[in-house]
N, C-alpha and C positions, 0 to 999 in steps of 0.2 A: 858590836857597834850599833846604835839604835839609828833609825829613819832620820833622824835630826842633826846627828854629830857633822856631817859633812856642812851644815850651814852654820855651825859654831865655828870648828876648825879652816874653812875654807874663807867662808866668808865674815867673820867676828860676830856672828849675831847673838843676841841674849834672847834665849829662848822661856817661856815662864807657860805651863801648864794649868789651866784654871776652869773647872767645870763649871759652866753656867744653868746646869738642871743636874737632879739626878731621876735616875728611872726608881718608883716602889710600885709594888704588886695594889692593885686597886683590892679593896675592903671589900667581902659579900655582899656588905649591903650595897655596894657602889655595883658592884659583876650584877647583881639581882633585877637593876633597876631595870637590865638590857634582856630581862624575861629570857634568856637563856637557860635548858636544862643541861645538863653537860651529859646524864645517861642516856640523852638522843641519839647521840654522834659515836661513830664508832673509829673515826680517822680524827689529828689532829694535823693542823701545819703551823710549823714552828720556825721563825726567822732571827729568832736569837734567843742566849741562855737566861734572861731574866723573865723571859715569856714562860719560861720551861717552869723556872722556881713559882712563879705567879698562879700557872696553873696547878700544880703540885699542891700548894696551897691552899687557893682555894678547894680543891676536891677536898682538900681534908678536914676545912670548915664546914663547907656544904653535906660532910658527910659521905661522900661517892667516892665509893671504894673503885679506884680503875681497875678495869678489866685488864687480864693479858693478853684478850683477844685487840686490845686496843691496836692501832697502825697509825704510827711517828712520820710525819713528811717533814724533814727539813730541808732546809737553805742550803746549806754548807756541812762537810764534816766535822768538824768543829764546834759546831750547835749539834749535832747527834749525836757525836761522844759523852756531851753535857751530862745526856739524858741519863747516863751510868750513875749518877746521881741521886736518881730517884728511884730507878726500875733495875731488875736484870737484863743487861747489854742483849739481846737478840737480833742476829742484823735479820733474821725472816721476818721482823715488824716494825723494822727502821729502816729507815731508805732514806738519803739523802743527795742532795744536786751538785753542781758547783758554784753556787750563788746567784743563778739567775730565777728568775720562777717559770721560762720555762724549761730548765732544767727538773726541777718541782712537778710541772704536767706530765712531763715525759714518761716520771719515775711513777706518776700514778695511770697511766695507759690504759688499755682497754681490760687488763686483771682486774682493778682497784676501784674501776669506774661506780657498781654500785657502793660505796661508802659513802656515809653522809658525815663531811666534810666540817672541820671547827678551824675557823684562820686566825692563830692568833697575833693581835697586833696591839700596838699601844692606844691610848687613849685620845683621839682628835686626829691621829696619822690617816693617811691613807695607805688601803690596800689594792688597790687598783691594777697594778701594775702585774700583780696574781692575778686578781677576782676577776680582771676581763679577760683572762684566758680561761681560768673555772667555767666561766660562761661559758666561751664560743666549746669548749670543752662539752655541755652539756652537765655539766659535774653538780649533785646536790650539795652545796655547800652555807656556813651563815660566817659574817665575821663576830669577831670577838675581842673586846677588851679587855684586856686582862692586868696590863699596865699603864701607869702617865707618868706623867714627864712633871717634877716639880719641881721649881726655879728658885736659885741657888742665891743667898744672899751678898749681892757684889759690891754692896757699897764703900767698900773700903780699897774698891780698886778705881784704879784711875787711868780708865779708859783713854783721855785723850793723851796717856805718856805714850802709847806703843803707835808704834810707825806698821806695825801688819797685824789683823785678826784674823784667827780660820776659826771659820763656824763649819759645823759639818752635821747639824742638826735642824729642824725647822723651830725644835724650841727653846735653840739656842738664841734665834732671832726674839721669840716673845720673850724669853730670859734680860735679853739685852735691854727692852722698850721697857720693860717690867721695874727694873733697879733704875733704868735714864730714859724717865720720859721725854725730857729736851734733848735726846742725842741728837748730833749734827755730827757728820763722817767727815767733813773737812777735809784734812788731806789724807784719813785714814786710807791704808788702801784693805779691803777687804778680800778674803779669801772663799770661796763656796765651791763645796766636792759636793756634786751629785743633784742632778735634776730637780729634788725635794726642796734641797736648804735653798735651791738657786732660785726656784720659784717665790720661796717666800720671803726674799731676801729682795729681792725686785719687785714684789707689792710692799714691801716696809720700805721702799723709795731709798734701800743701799745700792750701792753703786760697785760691780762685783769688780776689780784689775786683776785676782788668779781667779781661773777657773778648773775645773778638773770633774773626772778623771780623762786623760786622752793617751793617747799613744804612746805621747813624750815621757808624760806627766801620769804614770798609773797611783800617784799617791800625794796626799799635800806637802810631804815635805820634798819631794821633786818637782813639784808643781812652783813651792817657792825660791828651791834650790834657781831651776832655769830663770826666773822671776828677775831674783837679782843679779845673774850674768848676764841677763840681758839691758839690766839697767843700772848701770855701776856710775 
């Protein structure tokens, strides 16, 4: 049973899955402009698996044979498994959190402290939410693009039929302005999981009715599940 079936079966909703960006690996010459060497850094940190393919790639444009002395910090397990992908699986140079970043710091302690730090992150996101514990950490680190986010042609949808949107991106927001620059949310009611999408979702002057993640609510489709029970 997937995350959603309970608001088809319970409540009759028609559910429709529609990306509004997809994530590709930024071009050398695009990684280049950001004067980045990659044979500086001998740690990377990794918050998902397209960052992983992105940088794999680029090394192998750039020419930079990674070392095995390299050391993998990720996010989740699930992003460190990825990396079997690319390298042979060793967990003495993979370490990974439980999705927070300072689960991330922890795993890099006072062992790992002298490594000079690569953070990879998409292109225009922020990383903050790491890089100000890297700091108060004392930690050498740079960030790093490695991905962006490029906006998915919607014009063939029609936005003002559906009665609920969840964005769970911030470049789902510029996706949306991008294909309707007259949007007006009327009675739309919007959806925003997670501090990022909700901030930017509130300077583009939408107006968030779910929010998440909380207690009740650890995912959007409970988030909209309670939504509708509570307004029938």
């Amino acid at each position: 049973m997937t995350a959603y079936e309970p608001l088809q079966n319970n409540h009759g909703a028609e559910i429709e899955f529609r990306p509004f960006f997809l994530i590709e690996p930024l071009t050398s010459r695009e990684f280049r402009e950001q004067k980045i060497n990659l044979p500086d850094y001998t740690a990377i940190v990794f918050s998902s698996r397209a960052a992983i393919d992105a940088y794999f790639k680029l090394a192998e444009e750039l020419r930079f044979k990674v070392p095995e002395t390299m050391k993998y910090f990720c996010t989740t397990e699930l992003v460190a498994n990825y990396l079997q992908k690319h390298i042979v699986y060793r967990k003495r140079k993979i370490f990974f959190g439980n999705g927070t970043p300072d689960s991330v710091v922890a795993l890099i302690g006072p062992k790992h402290k002298g490594e000079k730090f690569l953070v990879a992150k998409s292109a225009g996101a922020s990383a903050e939410a790491i890089t100000s514990l890297f700091q108060k950490a004392g930690l050498d680190f740079v960030e790093a693009e490695l991905v962006k986010s490029v906006t998915q042609d919607l014009h063939d949808l029609d936005i003002e039929s559906y009665d609920i949107v969840a964005l769970y991106n911030p470049a789902d927001v510029k996706s949306l302005f991008e294909n309707f620059p007259d949007f007006k949310q009327g009675s739309i009611k919007f959806v925003g999981y997670g501090k990022s999408i909700a901030r930017a979702m509130e300077d583009a002057g939408l107006n968030i009715d779910i929010k998440g993640p909380t207690p009740e609510a650890p995912s959007v489709a409970r988030a909209i599940e309670l939504y509708l029970q509570n307004n029938k």
